[in-house]
N, C-alpha and C positions, 0 to 999 in steps of 0.2 A: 785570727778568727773573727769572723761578722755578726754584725748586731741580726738579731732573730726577730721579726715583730710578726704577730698576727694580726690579720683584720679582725673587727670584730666580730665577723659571720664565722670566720674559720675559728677563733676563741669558742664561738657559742657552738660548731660544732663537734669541737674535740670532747668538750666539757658534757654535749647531751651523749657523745659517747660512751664516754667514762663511766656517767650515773648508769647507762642503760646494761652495760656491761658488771657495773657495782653492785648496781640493785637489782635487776633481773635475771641475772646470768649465776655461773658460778662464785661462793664466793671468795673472794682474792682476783676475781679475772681482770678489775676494775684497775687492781694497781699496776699486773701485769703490762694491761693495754698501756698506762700512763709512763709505764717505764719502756717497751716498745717505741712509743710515739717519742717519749726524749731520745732514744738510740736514732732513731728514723733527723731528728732536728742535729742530733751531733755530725750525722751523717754528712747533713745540708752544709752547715758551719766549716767543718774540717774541708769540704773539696764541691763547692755550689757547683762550680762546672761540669763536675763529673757525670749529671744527669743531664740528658740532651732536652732540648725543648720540644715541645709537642705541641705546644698552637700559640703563634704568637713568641712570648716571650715566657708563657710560663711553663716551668720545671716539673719534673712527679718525683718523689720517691716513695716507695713501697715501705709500709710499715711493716714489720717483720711479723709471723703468728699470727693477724689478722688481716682482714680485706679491705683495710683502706689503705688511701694516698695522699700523701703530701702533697698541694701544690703549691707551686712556687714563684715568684720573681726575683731576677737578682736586680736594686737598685744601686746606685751609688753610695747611699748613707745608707742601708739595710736590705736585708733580705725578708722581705714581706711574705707570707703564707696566706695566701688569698685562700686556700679550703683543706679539709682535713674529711676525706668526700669516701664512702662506700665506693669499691672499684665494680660493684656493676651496678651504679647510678647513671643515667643518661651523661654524657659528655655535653650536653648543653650544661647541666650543674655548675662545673667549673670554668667552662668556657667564656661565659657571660662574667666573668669577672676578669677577664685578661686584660 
């Protein structure tokens, strides 16, 4: 299993998710999303490969229940999450970080 690290844009966007889901949505939706998003990283961990690349080098996978995605690098010492991105955000979003 591989080290998991996020940058810290993708940190701050998991996290402005969470609250926004916490505090302005239903409530419980917040923990949901955060238990989602870890399935979606276990996802990553157990088989990086298994998502094919989409620009560059980095990875997506789909968080389950909501509308975003994981992106990803695989490096040597770690698999970096460079964003944790709305799926219909412009694809410069993520792109600019590969």
């Amino acid at each position: 299993m591989s080290r998991v690290v996020f940058l810290a844009e993708a940190r701050a966007e998991a996290l402005e998710t969470f609250r926004w889901y916490y505090e302005e949505q239903r409530s419980g939706l917040g923990a949901v999303f955060r238990r989602e998003l870890d399935d979606a990283i276990k996802r990553i961990r157990s088989a990086p490969l298994a998502y094919p690349p989409l620009y560059r080098d980095v990875r997506r996978v789909l968080v389950e229940r909501f509308p975003y995605a994981v992106f990803y690098r695989i490096l040597p010492a770690a698999i970096v999450v460079v964003g944790v991105i709305h799926r219909r955000r412009h694809p410069r979003e993520w792109k600019r970080r590969a």
